[in-house]
N, C-alpha and C positions, 0 to 999 in steps of 0.2 A: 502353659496357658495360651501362649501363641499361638501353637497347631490347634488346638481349640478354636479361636477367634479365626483363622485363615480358612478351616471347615464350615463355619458356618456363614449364616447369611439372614440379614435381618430383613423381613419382607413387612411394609409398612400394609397398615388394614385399611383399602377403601370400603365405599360405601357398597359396593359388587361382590370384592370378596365376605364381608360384613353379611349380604345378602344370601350369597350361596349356601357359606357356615352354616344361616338359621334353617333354611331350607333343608341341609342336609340331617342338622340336630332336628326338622319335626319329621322327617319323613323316617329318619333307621333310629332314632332315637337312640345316638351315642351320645357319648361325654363331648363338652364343649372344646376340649383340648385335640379330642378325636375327629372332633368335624373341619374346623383348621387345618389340622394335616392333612386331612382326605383333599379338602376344598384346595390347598397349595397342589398337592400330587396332580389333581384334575387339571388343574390349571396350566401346570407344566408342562405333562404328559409323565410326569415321574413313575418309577414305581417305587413303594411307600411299603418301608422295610418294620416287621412287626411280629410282635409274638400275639398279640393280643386278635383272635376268632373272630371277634364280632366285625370286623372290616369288612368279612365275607358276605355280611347284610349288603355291601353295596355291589355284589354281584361283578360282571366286566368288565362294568363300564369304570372300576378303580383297579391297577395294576396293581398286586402284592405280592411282598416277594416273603411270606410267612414262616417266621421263625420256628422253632421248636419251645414249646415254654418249660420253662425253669422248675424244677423241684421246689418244694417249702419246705 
């Protein structure tokens, strides 16, 4: 659980990042979970590691470094 907590990092929600989020959920209409991450990566300059296609909705201007997706 340690290497866990040492990996991550809590980034507290102002009212900017609050704003971009909403911004980003009306304009590509992803998941509110999905707009968070994009809206952090942006903010960073991260690139924003994923299996999930639809990221590709935000074009250049979000780095992604795109997984292979999983069998069911």
């Amino acid at each position: 659980m340690e290497k866990i907590r040492s990996a991550v990092e809590a980034v507290p929600v102002d009212e900017q990042i609050a704003t971009n989020t909403a911004i980003l959920r009306i304009r590509y209409k992803l998941g509110l979970a999905d707009c968070f991450a994009a809206e952090l990566a942006l903010r960073t300059g991260a690139t924003l590691v994923t299996a999930d296609p639809e990221f590709a909705k935000l074009g250049k201007q979000l780095k992604v470094l795109a997984l292979p997706r999983h069998a069911q």
